[in-house]
C-alpha positions, 0 to 999 in steps of 0.5 A: 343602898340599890336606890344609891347605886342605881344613881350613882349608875344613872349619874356616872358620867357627869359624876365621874367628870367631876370626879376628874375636876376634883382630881385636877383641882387637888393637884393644882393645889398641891402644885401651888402650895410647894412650887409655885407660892414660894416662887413668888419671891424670884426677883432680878437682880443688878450687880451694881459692884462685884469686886471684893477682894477684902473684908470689912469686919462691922464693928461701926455702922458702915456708910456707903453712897452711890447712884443707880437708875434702876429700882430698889426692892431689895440690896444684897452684900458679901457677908462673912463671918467666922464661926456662929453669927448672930444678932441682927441686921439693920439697913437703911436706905437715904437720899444723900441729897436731902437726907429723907429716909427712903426704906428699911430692912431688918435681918437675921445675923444667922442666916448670912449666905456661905457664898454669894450675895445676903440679901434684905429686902427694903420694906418700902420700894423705892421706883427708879430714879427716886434720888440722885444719890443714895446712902445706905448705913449697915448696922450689924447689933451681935447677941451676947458670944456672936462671931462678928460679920465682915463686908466685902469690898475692893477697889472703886466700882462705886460711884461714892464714898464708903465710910466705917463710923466716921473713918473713910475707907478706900474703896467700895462695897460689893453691891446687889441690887433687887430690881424686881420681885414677880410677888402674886403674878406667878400664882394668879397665871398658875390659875389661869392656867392650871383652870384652863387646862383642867376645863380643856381635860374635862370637856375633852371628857365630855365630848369623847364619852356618852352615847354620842361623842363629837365627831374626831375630827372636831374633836381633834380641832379643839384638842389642836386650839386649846392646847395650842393658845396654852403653849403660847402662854407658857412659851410666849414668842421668840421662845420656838426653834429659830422663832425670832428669823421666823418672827422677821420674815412676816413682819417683814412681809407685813411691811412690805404690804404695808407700803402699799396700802399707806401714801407716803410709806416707807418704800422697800424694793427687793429684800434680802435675807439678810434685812428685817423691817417692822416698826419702830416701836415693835421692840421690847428686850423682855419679850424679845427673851428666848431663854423664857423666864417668869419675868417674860410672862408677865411682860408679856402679859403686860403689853397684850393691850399696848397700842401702836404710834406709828403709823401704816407704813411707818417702818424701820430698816433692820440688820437683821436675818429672816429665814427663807427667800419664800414667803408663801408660808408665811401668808397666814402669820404675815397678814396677822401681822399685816392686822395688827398694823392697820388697827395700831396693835401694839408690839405683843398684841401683834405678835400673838395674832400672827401665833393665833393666825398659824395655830388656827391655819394648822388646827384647820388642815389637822382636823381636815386630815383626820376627817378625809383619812379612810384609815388610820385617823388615830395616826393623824390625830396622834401626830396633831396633838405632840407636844413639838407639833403643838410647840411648832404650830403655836408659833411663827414658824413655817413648820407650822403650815407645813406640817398641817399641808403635809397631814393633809396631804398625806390624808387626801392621798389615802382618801384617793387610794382607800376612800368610800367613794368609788372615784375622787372628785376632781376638785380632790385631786386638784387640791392634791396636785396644789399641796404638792406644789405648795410642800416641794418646794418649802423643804426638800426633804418632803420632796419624796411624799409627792410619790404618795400619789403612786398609792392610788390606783388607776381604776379610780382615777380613770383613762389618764391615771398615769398622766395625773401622777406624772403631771404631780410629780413634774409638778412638784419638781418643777415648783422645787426647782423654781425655788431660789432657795433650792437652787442656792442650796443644790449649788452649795452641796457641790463644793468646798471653799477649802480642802481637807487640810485646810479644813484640819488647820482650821479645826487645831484653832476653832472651839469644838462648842462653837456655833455659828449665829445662823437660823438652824433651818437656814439653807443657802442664801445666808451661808455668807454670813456664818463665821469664817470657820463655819464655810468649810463643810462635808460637801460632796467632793469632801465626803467622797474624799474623807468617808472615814471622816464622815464614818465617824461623824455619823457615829458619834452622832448616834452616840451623842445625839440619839437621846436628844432626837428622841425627845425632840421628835415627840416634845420632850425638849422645847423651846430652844432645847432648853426645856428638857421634860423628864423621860416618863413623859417622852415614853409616855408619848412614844406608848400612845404613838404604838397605841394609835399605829396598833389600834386599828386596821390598814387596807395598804397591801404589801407592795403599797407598805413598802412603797410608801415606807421607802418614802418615809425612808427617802425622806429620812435620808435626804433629811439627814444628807441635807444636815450633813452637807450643811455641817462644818468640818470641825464638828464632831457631830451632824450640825442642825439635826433635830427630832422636829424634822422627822415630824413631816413624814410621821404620818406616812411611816407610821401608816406603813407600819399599821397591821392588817388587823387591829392589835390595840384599840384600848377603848377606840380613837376617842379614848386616845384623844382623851388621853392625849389630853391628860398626856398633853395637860401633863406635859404642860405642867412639866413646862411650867415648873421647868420655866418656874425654876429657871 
């Protein structure tokens, strides 16, 4: 017994992370066996007919033609009947040109769906276009005592005749047809992916336990990568908050380059917000899904390996919006894309390069930021590893290299201020002057951080301390200032196409639920193109005017809204706020966020607390503000605010609230990482079964 013991001492570590595999594996397992296997009868179905306002009663086999281009799995009926049926269902399925019989189907008379469409599926499928007309017969054989089934039917929706026995009957039968089934797709990507995230948690175990864990920062690097590649399996492209404006803008950027690099290539000058280019062949309606579906994935997965016709510089003119006059963060997703044009990479390939590009881009600045921070590493490494961070970092979205400058930024600053060395290298303070400049002018809301640098003091810069923080900060406005988009935006807060009374007319005529098509991060340059309706906003001149109004619009907001930004903020609604993951998980999350701002020590004095919590706070305002200038008047609450925004300045609130001293390690900032993991990993499985039930 002490021999098993001293064994099972000596062992712990590698038995207890098998110990996790197993667990895992159990889990994937039950998951599997009751969500996922009875998934894979999901299809997509067609309504070739849905008008039935009468009944056939199926005393004679019933007979009806028509034409369709689309494949047949399976063909569904409006069947009723009154009082217990049964018996069974015989289809058939010809080709009225030749009379080949093409399927069959037997079903059970029992099992007739109340209301909607009973379906049978043909035994053998029949691929698109396989006739040019078909002929299906309907044979209902009834058990002794059975109630008779009848068919609904109406006027001609078909094109072709319907007949009971040998009798023609005006009209045509309510038809469903089964396009498509998903079959063994869904379980063989549940296993790819449920394996991944089970290895990822097991080797997050590894490296944050025994004698010698990897360093934090790397740690953080590939937490960031592989959580990130699983969010791209599970929410493919166009799937991210305002993804496909984002998805423009660096294939647009992409192109533009392109007709440099190509003879004889498709010249584009100046292009406005309001055109897209990309290739011809970069289309396809399924992966173009924001609603993500079990049917985008395997589409998706599909077209990984599709190649390209068109060649370097070949590219078509789009109506269609991009999201920002600047192109500066899209570099890194546009030159991906800029790859996939120059090695002919088909429409999804080249989509997942740009995600990759921008993952890798924020992974990097992530881990950078936790290894430069001096303090409060759990913090930076907490805000990495959210569920919306992720979300926005596996994407084509400009959120994603912003957030990761902004970490950085935010750790280099207390790195100046607290860090071991005596004095900042000027290549530090250099860089820290770019970011600046890089961050003031993609969102103005992040303007307020570059007062951050006010955090060091001047004994560790030198004579021209004060020269430097007033060169960051003239900097930084400068850079916002020069922005055309900033300008736009500035102009636009000041006026109103419309008084309040017009703005009231206009409310008595307009849906409350309507919204208008615009990118929910736009600024200035496409307000002309939102609905007419949408022009009149709470400008400055109308707030000053209606403070009431705009009393009442920040209440209801915070009645309404208050759940939803706490989810977003932390990941608890992806995707287009479609995925809403139960409140266990958004807790869960807000408890491990409480754990790495209490889990350690903070050097801030108070004067500095306060600082650079007023920042935070600055930031929130404008961030609020700008929402509400952009906000129609008939809108009852604030149009466009999410949680995500908040993520920027996290970083610097949550270090304003770390105490002095430690309250909570809970085992140190690995054991946060690893839990973060489970968290995450969790989180990920929730996100499957949600788009597994859509």
């Amino acid at each position: 017994m002490n021999r098993v013991v001293s064994v099972l001492r000596r062992y712990r570590r590698p038995l207890g992370i098998a110990a996790l595999a197993l667990i895992g594996l159990v889990v994937l397992f039950c998951v599997w066996l009751t969500a996922v296997l009875p998934a894979q009868t999901k299809s997509q179905t067609v309504k070739l007919n849905d008008r039935y306002d009468q009944t056939l009663a199926l005393t004679e086999p019933l007979t009806q033609t028509f034409t369709t281009d689309q494949p047949l799995v399976g063909l569904g009926f409006q069947l009723r009947a009154q009082g217990a049926c049964s018996g069974t269902l015989r289809l058939e399925l010809y080709d009225d040109e030749t009379g080949a019989l093409l399927s069959t189907s037997t079903g059970d008379l029992a099992y007739l769906v109340p209301e909607g469409y009973t379906t049978l599926g043909l035994d053998t499928p029949v691929p698109a276009n396989t006739a040019g007309r078909y002929r299906l017969v309907l044979t209902a054989e009834y058990a002794p005592g059975s109630a008779e089934a009848a068919v609904g039917f109406g006027p001609d929706g078909l094109d072709g005749l319907l007949y009971l026995g040998e009798s023609p009957v005006s009209g045509s039968l309510a038809l469903l047809a089964v396009t498509e089934q998903i079959g063994g797709f869904v379980s063989a990507y549940f296993w790819v992916f449920g394996l991944l995230a089970v290895g990822l948690v097991c080797l997050c175990a590894t490296a944050c336990t025994g004698p010698r864990p990897w360093p934090l920062h790397r740690v953080c690097l590939v937490l960031v990568l592989a959580l990130g590649l699983l969010f791209t399996m599970l929410l493919p492209p166009y799937a991210a908050p305002d993804e496909q404006y984002h998805i423009n803008q660096a294939f647009t950027l992409a192109s533009r380059i392109s007709t440099h690099l190509a003879p004889d290539a498709y010249p584009i000058g100046a292009v406005p917000v309001q055109e897209t280019f990309r290739r011809a062949d970069d289309q396809d309606p399924l992966v173009q899904n924001a609603d993500t579906n079990v049917f985008t994935w395997r589409q998706y997965v599909r077209q990984l390996t599709s190649v390209s016709g068109s060649a370097l510089g070949q590219i078509e003119y789009y109506n269609e919006l991009q999201a920002s006059l600047d192109n500066t963060l899209y570099l890194c997703s546009g030159l991906a894309v800029l790859l996939g044009y120059v090695l002919h990479l088909g429409f999804a390939p080249t989509l997942l390069l740009g995600r990759l590009a921008n993952l890798i881009a924020f992974a990097l600045l992530a881990a950078w930021a936790v290894k430069r921070a001096p303090f409060g590493k759990r913090v930076f490494l907490a805000v990495a590893l959210l569920p919306m961070t992720l979300h926005l970092a596996a994407s084509f979205s400009r959120d994603s290299l912003l957030l990761g400058l902004l970490l950085a930024f935010t750790a280099l600053v207390l790195d100046a201020a607290y860090g071991p060395a005596p004095r900042p290298h000027p290549a530090r303070l250099a860089v820290l002057a770019l970011l600046a400049m890089l961050i003031a002018p993609a969102k103005m809301v992040y303007l307020p951080l570059a007062g951050l640098v006010f955090l060091i003091p001047a004994g560790r810069i030198g004579r021209y301390s004060r020269w430097y923080k007033a060169g960051v900060l003239v900097l930084a406005l400068l850079a916002f200032a020069l922005s055309p988009e900033n300008r736009l935006t500035l102009r636009g807060m000041w006026t109103t196409e419309a008084p309040a009374a017009a703005a009231q007319v206009q409310a008595e005529s307009v849906p409350t639920d309507q919204t208008a098509e615009e990118p929910e991060d736009a600024a200035g340059p496409t307000q002309g193109l939102v609905a007419e309706q949408d022009k009149v906003t709470y400008s400055v001149g109308y707030v000053l005017q209606n403070p009431g109004t705009t009393l009442k619009l920040f209440v209801n907001t915070l009645i309404e809204n208050t759940d939803h930004y706490l989810r977003g903020l932390v990941g608890g609604s992806l995707s287009y706020y479609t995925l809403d993951l139960a409140w266990g998980w958004v807790l869960a999350l807000y408890a491990l966020l409480a754990a790495a701002v209490l889990g350690g020590s903070s050097p801030l004095s108070g004067p500095g607390r306060l600082w650079t919590g007023a920042l935070a706070l600055a930031a929130l305002a404008l961030t609020v503000g700008g929402c509400l200038l952009w906000t129609p008047t008939y809108y009852t609450t604030l149009y466009g605010l999410q949680g995500r925004y908040l993520l920027g300045f996290l970083p610097a609130a949550l270090v304003a609230l770390r105490p002095a001293r430690a309250r909570l390690e809970l085992g140190g900032p690995h054991a946060l990482a690893l839990t973060f993991a489970l968290v995450d990993a969790g989180v990920l499985l929730n996100v499957f079964l949600a788009v597994l039930a859509r």
